[in-house]
C-alpha positions as CSV (number, residue, x, y, z in Angstrom):
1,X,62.6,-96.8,12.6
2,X,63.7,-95.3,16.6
3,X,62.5,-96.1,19.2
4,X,61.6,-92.6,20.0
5,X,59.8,-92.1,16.9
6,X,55.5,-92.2,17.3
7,X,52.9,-95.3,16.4
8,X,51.0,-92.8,14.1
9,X,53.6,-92.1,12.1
10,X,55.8,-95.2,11.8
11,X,52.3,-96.9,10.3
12,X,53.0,-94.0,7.3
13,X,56.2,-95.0,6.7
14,X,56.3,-97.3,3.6
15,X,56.7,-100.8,4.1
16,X,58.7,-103.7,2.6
17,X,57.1,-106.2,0.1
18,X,57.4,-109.0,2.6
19,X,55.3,-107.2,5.3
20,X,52.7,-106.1,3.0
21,X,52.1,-109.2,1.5
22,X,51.1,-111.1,4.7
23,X,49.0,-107.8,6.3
24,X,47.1,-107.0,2.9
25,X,44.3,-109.6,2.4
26,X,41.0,-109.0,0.5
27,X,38.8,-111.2,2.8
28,X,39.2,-108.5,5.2
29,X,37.9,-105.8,3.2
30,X,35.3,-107.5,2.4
31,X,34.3,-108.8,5.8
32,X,34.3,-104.8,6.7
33,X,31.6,-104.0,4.1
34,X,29.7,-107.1,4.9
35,X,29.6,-105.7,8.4
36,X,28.5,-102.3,7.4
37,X,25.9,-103.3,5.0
38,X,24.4,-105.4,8.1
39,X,24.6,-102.2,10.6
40,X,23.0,-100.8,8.1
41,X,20.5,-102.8,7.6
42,X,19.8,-103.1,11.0
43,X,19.3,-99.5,11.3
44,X,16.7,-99.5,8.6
45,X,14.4,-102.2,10.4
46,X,14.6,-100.3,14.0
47,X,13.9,-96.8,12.5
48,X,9.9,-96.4,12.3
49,X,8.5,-95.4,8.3
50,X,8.0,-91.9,8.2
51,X,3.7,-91.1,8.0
52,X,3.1,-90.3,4.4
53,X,1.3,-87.3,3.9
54,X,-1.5,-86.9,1.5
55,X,-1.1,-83.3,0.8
56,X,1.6,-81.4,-0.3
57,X,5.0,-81.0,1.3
58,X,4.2,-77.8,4.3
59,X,6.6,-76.6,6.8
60,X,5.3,-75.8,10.1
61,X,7.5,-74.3,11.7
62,X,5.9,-72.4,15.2
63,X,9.0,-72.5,17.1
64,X,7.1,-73.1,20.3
65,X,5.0,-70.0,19.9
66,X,1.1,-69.2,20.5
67,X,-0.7,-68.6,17.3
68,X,-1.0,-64.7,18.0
69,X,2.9,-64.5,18.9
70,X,3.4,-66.2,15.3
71,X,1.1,-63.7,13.8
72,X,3.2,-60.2,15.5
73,X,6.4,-62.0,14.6
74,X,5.3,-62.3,10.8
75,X,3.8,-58.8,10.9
76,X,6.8,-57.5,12.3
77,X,8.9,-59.1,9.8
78,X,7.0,-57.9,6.9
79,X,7.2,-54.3,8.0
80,X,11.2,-55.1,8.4
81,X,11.8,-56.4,5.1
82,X,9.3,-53.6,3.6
83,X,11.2,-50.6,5.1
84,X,14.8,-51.9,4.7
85,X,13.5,-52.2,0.9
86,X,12.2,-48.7,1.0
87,X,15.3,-47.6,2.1
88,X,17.3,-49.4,-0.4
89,X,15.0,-47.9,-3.2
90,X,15.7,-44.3,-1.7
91,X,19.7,-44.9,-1.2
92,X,19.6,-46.5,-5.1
93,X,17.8,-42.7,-6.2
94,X,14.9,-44.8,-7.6
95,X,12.3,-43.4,-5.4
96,X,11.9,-39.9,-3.8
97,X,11.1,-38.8,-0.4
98,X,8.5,-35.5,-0.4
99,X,9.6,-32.8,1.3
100,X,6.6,-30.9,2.9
């Protein structure tokens, strides 16, 4: 290849059965997943076991709030969801509005 032309892409460029014979050997492969099965390992043993809980799976998720802010948050969000389906039942003709 030029001079001019880049690393990246003269390591595309296909090579000739001489060069990748002597680059191409197994052991090396191998060596790499040898290497990542030990990171791995080692990983496992510094990561603490999770505490197993005895009751069901729950999600608590407070998002830093006090219990009464949680509380007006999910009250507020149940009178959201129940007008916007109000509204989508009036739009659909599926429920009527009185008219005094």
């Amino acid at each position: 290849m030029s001079s001019d032309t880049p690393d990246w892409l003269s390591e595309l460029t296909p090579r000739s059965e001489d060069e990748s014979e002597t680059e191409n050997e197994p052991t090396d492969s191998l060596d790499l997943m040898a290497d990542l099965r030990n990171q791995i390992d080692v990983a496992e043993e510094a990561t603490p076991p999770k505490e197993s809980r005895t009751r069901g799976r729950s999600r608590n998720i407070d998002l830093g709030l006090l219990p009464w802010q949680q509380f007006f948050l999910s009250v507020l969000l149940f009178l959201d969801v129940a007008i916007v389906g109000l509204l989508f039942l009036v739009m659909l003709g599926r429920m009527v509005i009185p008219v005094l």
